[in-house]
ModelCIF file with pLDDT and N, C-alpha, C, O atoms, coordinates in Angstrom:
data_MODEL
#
_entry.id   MODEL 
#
_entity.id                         1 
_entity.type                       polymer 
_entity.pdbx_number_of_molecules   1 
#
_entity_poly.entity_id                      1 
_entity_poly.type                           'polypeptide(L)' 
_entity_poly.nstd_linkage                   no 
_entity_poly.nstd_monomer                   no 
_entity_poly.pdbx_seq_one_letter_code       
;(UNK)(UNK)(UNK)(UNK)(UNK)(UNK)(UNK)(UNK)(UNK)(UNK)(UNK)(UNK)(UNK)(UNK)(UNK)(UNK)
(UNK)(UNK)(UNK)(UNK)(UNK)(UNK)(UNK)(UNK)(UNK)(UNK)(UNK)(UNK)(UNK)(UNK)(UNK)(UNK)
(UNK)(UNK)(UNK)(UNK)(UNK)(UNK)(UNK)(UNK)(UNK)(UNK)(UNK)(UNK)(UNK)(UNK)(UNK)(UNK)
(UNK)(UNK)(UNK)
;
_entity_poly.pdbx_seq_one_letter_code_can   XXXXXXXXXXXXXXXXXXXXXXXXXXXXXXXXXXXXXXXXXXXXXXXXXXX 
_entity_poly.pdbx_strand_id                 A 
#
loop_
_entity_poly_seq.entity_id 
_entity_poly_seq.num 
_entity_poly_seq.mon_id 
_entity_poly_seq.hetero 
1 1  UNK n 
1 2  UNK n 
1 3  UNK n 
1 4  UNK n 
1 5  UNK n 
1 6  UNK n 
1 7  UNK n 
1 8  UNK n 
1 9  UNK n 
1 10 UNK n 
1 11 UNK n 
1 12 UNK n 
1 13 UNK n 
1 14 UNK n 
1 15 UNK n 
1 16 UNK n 
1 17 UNK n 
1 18 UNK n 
1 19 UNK n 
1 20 UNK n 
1 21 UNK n 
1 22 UNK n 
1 23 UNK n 
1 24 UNK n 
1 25 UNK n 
1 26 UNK n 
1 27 UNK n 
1 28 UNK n 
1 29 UNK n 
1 30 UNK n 
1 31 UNK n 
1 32 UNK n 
1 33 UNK n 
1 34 UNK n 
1 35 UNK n 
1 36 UNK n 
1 37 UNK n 
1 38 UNK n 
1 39 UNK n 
1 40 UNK n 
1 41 UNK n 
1 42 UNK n 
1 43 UNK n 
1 44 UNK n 
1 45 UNK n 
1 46 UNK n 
1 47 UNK n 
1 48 UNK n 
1 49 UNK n 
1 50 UNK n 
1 51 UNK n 
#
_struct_asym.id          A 
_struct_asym.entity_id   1 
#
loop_
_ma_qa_metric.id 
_ma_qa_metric.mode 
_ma_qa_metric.name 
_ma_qa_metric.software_group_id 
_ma_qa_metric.type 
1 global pLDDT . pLDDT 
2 local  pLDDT . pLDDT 
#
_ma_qa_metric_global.metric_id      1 
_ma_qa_metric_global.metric_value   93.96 
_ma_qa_metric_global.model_id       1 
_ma_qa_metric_global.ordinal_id     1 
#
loop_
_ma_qa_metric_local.label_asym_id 
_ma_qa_metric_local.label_comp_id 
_ma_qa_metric_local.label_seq_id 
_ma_qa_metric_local.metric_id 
_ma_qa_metric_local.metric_value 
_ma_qa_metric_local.model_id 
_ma_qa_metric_local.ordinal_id 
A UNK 1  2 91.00 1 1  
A UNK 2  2 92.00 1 2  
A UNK 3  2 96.00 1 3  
A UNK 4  2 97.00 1 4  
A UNK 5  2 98.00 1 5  
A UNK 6  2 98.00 1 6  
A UNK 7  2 98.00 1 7  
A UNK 8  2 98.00 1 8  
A UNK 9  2 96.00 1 9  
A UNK 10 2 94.00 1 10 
A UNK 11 2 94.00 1 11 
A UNK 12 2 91.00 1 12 
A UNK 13 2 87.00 1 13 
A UNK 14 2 88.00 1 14 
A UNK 15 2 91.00 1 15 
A UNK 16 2 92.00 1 16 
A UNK 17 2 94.00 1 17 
A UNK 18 2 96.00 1 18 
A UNK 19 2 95.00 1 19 
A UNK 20 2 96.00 1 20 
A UNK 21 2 97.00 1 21 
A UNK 22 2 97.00 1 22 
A UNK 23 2 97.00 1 23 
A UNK 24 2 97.00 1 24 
A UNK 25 2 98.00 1 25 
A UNK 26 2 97.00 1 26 
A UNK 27 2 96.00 1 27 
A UNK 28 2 98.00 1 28 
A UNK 29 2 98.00 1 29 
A UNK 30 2 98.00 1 30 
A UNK 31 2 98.00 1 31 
A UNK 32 2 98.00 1 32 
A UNK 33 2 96.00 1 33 
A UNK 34 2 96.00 1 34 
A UNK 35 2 93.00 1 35 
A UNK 36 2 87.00 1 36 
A UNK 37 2 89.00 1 37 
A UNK 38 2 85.00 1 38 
A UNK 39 2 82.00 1 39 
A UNK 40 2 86.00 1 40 
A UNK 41 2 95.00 1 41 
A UNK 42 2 97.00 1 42 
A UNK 43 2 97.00 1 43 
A UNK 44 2 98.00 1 44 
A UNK 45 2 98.00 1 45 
A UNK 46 2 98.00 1 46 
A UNK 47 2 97.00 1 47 
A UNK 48 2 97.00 1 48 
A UNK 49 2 95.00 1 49 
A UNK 50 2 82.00 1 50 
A UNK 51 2 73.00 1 51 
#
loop_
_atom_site.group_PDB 
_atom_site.id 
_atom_site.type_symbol 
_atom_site.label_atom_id 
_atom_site.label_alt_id 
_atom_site.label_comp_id 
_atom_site.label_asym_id 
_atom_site.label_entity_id 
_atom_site.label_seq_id 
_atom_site.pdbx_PDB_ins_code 
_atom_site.Cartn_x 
_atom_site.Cartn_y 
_atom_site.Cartn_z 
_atom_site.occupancy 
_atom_site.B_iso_or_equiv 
_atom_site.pdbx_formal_charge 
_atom_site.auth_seq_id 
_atom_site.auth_comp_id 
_atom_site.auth_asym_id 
_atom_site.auth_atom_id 
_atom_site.pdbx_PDB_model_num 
ATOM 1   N N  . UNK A 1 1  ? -2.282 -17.882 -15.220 1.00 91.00 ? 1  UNK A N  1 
ATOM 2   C CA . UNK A 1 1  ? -1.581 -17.495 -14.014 1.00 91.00 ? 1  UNK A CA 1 
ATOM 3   C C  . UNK A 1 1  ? -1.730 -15.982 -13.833 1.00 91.00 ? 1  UNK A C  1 
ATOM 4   O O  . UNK A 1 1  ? -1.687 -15.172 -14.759 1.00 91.00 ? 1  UNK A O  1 
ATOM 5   N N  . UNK A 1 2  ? -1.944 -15.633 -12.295 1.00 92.00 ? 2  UNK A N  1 
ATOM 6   C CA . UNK A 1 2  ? -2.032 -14.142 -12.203 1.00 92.00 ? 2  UNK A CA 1 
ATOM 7   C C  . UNK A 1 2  ? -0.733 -13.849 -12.379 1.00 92.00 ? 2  UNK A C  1 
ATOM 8   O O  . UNK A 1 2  ? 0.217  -14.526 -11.985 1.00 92.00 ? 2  UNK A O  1 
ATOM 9   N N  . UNK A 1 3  ? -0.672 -12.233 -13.324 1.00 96.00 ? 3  UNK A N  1 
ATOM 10  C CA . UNK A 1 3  ? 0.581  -11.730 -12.867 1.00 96.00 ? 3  UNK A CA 1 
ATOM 11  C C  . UNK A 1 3  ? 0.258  -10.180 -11.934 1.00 96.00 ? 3  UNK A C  1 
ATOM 12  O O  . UNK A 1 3  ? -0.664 -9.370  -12.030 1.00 96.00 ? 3  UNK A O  1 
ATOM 13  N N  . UNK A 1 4  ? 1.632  -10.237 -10.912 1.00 97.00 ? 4  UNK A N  1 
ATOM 14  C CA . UNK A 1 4  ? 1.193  -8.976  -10.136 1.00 97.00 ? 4  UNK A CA 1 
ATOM 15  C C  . UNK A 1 4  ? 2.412  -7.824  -10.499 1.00 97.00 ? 4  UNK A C  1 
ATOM 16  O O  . UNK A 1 4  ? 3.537  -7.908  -10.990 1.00 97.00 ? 4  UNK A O  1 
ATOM 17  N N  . UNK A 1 5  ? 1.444  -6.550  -9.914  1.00 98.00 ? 5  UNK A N  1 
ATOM 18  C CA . UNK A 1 5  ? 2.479  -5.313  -9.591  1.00 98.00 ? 5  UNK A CA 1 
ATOM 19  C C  . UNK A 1 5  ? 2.725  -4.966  -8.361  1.00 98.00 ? 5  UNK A C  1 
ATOM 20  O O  . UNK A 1 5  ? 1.810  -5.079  -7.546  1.00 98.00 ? 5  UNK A O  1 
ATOM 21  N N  . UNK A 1 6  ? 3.861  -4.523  -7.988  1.00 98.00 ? 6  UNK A N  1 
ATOM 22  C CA . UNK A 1 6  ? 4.317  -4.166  -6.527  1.00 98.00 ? 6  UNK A CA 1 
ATOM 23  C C  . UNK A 1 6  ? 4.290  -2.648  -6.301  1.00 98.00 ? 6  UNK A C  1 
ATOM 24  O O  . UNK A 1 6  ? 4.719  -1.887  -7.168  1.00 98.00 ? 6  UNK A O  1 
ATOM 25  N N  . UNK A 1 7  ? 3.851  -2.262  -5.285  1.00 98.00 ? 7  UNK A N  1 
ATOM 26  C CA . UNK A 1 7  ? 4.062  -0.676  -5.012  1.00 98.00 ? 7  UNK A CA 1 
ATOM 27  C C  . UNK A 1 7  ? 4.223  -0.437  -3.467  1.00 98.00 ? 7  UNK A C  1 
ATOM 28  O O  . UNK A 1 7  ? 3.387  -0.913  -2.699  1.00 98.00 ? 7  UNK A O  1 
ATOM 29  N N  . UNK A 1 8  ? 5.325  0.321   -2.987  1.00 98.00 ? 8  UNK A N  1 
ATOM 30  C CA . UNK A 1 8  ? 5.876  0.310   -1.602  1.00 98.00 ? 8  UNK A CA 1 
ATOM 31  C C  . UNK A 1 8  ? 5.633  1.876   -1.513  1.00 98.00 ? 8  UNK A C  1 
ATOM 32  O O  . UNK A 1 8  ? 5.994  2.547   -2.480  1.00 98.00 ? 8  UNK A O  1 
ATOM 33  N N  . UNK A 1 9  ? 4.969  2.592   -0.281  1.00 96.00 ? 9  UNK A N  1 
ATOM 34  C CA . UNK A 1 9  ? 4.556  3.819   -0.440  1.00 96.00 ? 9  UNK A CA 1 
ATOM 35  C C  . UNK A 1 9  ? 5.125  4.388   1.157   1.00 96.00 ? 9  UNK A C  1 
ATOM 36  O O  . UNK A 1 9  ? 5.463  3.483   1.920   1.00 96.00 ? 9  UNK A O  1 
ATOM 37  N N  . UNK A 1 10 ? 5.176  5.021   1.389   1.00 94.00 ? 10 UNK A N  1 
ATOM 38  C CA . UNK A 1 10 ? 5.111  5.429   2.692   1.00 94.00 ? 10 UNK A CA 1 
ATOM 39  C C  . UNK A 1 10 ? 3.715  5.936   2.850   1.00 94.00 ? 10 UNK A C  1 
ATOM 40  O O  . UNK A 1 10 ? 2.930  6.420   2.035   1.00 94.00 ? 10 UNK A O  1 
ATOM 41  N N  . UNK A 1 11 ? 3.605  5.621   4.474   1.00 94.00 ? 11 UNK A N  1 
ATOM 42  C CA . UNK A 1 11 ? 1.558  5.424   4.860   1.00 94.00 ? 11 UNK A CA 1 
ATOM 43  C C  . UNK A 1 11 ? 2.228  6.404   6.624   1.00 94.00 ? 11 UNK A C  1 
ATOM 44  O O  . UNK A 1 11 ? 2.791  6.014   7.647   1.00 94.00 ? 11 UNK A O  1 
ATOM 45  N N  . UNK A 1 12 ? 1.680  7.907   6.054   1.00 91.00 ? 12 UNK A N  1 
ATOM 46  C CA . UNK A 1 12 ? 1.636  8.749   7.561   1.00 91.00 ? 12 UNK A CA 1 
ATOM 47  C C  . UNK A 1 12 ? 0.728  8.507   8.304   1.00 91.00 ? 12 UNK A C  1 
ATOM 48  O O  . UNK A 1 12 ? -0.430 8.140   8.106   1.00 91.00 ? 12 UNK A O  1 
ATOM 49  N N  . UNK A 1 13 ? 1.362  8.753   9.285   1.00 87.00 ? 13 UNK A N  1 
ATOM 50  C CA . UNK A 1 13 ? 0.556  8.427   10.690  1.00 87.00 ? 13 UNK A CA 1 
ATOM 51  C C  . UNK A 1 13 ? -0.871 8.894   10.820  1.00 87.00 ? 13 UNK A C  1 
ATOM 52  O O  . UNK A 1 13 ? -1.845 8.361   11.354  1.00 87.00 ? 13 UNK A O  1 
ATOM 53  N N  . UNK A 1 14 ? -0.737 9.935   10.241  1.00 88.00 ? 14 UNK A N  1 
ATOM 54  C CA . UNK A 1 14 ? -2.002 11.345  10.537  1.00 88.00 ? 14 UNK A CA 1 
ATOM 55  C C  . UNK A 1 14 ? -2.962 11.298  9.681   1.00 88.00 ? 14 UNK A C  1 
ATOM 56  O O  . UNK A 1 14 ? -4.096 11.775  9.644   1.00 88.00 ? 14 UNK A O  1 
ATOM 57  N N  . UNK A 1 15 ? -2.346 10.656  9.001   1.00 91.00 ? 15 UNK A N  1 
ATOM 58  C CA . UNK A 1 15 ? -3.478 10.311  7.306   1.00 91.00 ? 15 UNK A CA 1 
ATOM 59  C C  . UNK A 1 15 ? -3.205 8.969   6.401   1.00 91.00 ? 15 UNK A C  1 
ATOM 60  O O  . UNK A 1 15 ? -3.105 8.749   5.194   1.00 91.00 ? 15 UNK A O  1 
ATOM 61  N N  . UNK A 1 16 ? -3.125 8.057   7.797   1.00 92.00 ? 16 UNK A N  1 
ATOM 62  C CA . UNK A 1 16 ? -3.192 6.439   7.442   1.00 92.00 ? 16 UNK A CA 1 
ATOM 63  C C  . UNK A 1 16 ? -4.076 6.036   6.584   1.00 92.00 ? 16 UNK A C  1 
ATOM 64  O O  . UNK A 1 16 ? -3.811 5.388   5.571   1.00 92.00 ? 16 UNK A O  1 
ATOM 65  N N  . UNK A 1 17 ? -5.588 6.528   7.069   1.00 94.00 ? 17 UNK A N  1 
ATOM 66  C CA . UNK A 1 17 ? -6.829 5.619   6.740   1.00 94.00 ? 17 UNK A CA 1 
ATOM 67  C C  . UNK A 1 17 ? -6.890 6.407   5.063   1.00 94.00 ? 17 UNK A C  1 
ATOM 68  O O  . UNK A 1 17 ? -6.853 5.817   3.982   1.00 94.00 ? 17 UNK A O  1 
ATOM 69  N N  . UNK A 1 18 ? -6.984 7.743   5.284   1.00 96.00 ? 18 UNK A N  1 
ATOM 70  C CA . UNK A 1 18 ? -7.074 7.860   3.905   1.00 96.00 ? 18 UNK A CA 1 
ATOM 71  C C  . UNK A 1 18 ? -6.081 7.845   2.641   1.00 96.00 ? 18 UNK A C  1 
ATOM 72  O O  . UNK A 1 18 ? -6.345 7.999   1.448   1.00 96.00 ? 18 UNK A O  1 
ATOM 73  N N  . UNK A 1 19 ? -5.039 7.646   3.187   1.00 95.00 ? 19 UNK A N  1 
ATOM 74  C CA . UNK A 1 19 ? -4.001 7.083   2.048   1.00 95.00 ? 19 UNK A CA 1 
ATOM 75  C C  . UNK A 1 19 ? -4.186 5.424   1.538   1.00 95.00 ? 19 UNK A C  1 
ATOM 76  O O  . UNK A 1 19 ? -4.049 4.946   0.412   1.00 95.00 ? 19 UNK A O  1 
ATOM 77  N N  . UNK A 1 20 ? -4.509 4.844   2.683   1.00 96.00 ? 20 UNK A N  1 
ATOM 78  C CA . UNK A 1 20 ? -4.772 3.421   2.385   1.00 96.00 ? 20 UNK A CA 1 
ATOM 79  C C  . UNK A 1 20 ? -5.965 3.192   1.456   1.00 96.00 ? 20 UNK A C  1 
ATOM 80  O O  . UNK A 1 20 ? -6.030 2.423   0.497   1.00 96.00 ? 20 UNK A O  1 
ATOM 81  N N  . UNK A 1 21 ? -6.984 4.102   1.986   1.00 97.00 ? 21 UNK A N  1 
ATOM 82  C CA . UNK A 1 21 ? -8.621 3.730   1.057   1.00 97.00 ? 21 UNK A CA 1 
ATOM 83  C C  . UNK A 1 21 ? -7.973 4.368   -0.293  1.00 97.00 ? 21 UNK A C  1 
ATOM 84  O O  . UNK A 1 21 ? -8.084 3.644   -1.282  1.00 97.00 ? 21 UNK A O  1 
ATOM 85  N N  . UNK A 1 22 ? -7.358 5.526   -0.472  1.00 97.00 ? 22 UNK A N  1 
ATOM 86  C CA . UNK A 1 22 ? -6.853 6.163   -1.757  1.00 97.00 ? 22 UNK A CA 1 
ATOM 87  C C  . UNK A 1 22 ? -6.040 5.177   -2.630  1.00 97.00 ? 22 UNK A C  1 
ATOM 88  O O  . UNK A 1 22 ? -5.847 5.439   -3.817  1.00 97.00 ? 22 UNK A O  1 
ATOM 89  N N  . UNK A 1 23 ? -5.503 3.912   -1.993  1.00 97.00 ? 23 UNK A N  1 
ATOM 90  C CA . UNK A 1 23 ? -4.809 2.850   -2.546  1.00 97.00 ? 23 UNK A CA 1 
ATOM 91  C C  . UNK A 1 23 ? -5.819 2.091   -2.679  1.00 97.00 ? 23 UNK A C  1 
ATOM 92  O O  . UNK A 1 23 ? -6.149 2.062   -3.865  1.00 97.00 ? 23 UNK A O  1 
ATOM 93  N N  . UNK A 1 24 ? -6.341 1.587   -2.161  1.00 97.00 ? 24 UNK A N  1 
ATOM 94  C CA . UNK A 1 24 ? -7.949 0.772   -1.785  1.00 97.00 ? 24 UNK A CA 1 
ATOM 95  C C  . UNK A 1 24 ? -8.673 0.697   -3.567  1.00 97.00 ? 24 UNK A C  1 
ATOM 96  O O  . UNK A 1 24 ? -8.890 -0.330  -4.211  1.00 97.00 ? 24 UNK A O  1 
ATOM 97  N N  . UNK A 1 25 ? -8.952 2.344   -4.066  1.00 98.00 ? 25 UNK A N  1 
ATOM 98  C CA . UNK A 1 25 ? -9.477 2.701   -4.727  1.00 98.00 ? 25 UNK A CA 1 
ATOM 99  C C  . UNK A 1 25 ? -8.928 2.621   -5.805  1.00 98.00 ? 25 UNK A C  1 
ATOM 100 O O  . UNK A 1 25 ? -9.597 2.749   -6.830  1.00 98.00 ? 25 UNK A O  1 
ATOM 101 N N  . UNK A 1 26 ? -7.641 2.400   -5.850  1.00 97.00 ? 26 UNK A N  1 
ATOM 102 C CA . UNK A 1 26 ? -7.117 2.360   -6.957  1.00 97.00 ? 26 UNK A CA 1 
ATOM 103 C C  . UNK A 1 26 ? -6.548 0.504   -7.287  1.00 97.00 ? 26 UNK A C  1 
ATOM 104 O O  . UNK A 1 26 ? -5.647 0.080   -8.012  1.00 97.00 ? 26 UNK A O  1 
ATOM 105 N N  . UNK A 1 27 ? -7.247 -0.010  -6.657  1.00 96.00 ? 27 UNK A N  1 
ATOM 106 C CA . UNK A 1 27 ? -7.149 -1.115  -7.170  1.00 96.00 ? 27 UNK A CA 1 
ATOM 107 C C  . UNK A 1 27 ? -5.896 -2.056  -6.159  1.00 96.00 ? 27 UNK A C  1 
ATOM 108 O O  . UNK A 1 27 ? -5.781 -3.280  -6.219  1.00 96.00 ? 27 UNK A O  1 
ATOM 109 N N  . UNK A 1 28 ? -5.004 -1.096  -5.221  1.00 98.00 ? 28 UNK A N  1 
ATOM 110 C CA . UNK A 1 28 ? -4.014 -1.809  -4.895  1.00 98.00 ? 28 UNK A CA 1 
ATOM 111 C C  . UNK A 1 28 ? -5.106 -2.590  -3.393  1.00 98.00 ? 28 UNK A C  1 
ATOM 112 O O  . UNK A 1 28 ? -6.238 -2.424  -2.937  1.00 98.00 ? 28 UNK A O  1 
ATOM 113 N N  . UNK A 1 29 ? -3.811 -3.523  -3.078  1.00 98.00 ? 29 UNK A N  1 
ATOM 114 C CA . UNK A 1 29 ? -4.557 -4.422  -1.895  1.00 98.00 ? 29 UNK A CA 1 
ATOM 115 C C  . UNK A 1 29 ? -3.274 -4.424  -0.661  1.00 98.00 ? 29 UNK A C  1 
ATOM 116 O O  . UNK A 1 29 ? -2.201 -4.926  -0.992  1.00 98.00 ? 29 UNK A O  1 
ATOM 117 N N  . UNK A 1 30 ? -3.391 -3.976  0.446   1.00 98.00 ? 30 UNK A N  1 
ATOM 118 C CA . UNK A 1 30 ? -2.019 -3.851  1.490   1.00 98.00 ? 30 UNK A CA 1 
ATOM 119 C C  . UNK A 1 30 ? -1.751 -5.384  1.849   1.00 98.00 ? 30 UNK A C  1 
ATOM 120 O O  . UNK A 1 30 ? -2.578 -6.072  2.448   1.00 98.00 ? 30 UNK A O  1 
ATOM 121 N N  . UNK A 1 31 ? -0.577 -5.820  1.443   1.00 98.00 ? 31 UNK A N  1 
ATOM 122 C CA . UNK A 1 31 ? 0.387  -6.764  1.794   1.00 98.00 ? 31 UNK A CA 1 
ATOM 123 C C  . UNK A 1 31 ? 0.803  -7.151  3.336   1.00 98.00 ? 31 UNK A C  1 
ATOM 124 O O  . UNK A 1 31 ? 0.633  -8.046  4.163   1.00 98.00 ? 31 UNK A O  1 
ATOM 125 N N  . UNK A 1 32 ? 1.436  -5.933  3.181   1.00 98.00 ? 32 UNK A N  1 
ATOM 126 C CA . UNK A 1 32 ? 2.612  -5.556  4.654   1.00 98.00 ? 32 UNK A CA 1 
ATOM 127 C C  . UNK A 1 32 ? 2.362  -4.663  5.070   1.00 98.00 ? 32 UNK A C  1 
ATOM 128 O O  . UNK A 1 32 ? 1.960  -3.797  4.293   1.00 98.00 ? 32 UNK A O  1 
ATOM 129 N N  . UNK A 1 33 ? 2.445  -4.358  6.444   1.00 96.00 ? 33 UNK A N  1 
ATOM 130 C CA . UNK A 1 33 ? 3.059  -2.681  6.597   1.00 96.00 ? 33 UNK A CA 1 
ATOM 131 C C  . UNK A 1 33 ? 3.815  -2.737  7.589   1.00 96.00 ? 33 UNK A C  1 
ATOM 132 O O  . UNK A 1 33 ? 3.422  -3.422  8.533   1.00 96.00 ? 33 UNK A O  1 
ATOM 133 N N  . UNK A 1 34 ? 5.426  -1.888  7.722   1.00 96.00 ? 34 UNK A N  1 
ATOM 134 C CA . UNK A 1 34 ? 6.012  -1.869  8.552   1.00 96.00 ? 34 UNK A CA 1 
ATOM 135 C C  . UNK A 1 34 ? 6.501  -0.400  9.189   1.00 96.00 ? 34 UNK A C  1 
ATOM 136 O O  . UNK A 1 34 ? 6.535  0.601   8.472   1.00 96.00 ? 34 UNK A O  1 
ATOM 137 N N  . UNK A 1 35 ? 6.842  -0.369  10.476  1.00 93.00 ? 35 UNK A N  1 
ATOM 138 C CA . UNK A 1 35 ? 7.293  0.605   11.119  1.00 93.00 ? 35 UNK A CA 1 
ATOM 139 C C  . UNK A 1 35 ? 8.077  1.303   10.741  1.00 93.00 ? 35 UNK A C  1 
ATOM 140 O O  . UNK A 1 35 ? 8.567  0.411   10.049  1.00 93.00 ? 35 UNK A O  1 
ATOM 141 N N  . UNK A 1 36 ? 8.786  2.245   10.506  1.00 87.00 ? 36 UNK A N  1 
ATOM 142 C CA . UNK A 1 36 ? 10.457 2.744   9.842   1.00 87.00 ? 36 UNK A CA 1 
ATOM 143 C C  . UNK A 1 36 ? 10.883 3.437   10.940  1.00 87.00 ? 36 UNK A C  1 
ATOM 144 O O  . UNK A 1 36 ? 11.867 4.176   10.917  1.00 87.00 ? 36 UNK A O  1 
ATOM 145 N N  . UNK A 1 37 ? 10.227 3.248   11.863  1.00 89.00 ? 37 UNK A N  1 
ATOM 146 C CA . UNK A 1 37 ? 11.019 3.836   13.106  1.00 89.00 ? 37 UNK A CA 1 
ATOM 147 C C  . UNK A 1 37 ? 11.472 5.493   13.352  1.00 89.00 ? 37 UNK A C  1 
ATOM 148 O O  . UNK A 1 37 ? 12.414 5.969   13.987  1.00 89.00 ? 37 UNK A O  1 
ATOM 149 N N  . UNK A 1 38 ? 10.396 6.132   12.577  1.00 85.00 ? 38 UNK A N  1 
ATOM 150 C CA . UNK A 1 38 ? 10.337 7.162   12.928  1.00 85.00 ? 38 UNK A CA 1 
ATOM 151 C C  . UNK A 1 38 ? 8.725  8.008   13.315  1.00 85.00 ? 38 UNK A C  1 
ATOM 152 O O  . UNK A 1 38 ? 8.456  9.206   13.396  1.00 85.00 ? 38 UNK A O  1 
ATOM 153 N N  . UNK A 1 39 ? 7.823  6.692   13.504  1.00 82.00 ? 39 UNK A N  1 
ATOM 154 C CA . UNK A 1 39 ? 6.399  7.052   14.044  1.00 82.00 ? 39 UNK A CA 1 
ATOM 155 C C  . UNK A 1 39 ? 5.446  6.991   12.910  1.00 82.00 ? 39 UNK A C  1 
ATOM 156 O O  . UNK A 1 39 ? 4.238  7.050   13.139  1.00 82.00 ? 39 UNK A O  1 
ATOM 157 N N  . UNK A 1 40 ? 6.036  6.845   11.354  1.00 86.00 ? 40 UNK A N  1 
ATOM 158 C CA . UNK A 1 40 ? 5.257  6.714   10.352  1.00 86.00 ? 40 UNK A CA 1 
ATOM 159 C C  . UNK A 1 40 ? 5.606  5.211   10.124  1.00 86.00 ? 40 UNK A C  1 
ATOM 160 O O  . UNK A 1 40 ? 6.301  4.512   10.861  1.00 86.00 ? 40 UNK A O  1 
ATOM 161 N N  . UNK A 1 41 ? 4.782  4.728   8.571   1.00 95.00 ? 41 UNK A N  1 
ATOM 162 C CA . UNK A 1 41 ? 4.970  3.662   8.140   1.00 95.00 ? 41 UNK A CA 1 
ATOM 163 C C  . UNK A 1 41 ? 4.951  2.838   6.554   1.00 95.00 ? 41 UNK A C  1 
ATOM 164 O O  . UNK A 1 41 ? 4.023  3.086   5.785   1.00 95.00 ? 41 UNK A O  1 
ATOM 165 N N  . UNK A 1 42 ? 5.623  2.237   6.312   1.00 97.00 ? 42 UNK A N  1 
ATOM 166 C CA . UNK A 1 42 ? 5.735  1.978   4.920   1.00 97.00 ? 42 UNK A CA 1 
ATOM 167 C C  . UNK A 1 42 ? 4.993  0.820   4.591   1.00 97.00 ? 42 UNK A C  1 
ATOM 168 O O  . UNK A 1 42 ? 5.127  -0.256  5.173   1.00 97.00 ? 42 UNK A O  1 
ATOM 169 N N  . UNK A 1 43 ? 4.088  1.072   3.510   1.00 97.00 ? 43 UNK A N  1 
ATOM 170 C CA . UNK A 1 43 ? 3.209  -0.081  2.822   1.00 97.00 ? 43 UNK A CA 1 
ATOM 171 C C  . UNK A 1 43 ? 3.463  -0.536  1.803   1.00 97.00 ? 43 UNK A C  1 
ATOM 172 O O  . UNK A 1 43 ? 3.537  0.260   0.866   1.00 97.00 ? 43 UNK A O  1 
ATOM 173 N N  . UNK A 1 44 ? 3.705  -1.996  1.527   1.00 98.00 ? 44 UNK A N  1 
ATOM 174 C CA . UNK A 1 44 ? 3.737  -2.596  1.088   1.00 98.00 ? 44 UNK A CA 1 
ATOM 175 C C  . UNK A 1 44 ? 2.407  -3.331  0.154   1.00 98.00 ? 44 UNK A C  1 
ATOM 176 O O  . UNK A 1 44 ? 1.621  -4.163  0.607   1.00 98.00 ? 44 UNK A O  1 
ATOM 177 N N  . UNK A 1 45 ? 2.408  -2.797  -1.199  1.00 98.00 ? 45 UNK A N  1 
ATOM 178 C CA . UNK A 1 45 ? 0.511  -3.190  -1.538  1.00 98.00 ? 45 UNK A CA 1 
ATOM 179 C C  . UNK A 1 45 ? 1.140  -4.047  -2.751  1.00 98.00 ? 45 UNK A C  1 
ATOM 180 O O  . UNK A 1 45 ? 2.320  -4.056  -3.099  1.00 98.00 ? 45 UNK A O  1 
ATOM 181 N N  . UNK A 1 46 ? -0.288 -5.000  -3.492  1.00 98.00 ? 46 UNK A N  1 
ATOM 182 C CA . UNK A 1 46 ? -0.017 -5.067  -5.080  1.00 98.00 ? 46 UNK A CA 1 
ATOM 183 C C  . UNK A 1 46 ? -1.391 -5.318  -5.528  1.00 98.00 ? 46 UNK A C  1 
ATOM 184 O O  . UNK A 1 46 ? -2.326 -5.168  -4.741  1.00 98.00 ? 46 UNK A O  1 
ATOM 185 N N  . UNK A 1 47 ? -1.545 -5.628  -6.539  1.00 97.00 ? 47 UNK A N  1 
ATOM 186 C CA . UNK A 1 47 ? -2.093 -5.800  -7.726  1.00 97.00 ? 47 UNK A CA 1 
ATOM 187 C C  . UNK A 1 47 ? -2.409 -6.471  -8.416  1.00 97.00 ? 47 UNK A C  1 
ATOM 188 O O  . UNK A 1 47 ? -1.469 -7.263  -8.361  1.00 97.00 ? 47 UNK A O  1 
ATOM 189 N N  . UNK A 1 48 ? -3.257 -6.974  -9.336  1.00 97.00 ? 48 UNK A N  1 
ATOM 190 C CA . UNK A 1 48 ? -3.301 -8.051  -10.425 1.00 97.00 ? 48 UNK A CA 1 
ATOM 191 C C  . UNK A 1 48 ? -2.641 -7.121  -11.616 1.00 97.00 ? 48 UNK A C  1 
ATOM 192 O O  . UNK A 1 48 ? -2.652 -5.924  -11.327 1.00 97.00 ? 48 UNK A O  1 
ATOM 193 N N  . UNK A 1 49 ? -2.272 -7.327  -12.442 1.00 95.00 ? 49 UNK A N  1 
ATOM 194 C CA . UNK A 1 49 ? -1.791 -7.054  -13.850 1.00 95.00 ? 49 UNK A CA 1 
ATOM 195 C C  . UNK A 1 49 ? -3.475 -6.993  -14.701 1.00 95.00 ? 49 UNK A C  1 
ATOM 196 O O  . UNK A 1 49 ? -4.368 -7.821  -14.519 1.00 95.00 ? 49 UNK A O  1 
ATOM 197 N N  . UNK A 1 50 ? -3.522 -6.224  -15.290 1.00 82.00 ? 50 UNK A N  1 
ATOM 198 C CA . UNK A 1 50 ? -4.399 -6.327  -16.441 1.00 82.00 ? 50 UNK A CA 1 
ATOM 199 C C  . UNK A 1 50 ? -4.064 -6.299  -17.707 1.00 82.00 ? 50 UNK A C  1 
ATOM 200 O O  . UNK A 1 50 ? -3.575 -5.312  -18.257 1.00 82.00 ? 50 UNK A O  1 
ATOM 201 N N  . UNK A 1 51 ? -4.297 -7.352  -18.242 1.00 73.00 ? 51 UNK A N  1 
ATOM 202 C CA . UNK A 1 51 ? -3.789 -7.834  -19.488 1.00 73.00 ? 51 UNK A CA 1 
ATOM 203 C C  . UNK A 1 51 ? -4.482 -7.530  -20.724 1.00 73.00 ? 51 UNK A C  1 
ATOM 204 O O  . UNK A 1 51 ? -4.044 -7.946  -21.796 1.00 73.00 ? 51 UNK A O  1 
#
């Protein structure tokens, strides 16, 4: 069975793409992403566990 890790980040407006590929790269994969209602946005990513 996979096991996962969770990581919730905040993702700015101005530097979406490269915060996401910077997660990208590190192995995480985006889940979710939601608004917070102040023009930015919070991501929701995870992971496999390496065992």
């Amino acid at each position: 069975m996979t096991k996962w890790e969770y990581q919730v980040a905040p993702v700015l407006n101005h530097a979406a793409a490269q915060i996401l590929n910077n997660f990208g790269a590190d192995g995480w994969e985006l889940v979710s992403i939601l608004d917070n209602g102040t023009g930015n946005y919070v991501g929701f990513f995870k992971r496999a566990v390496s065992e």
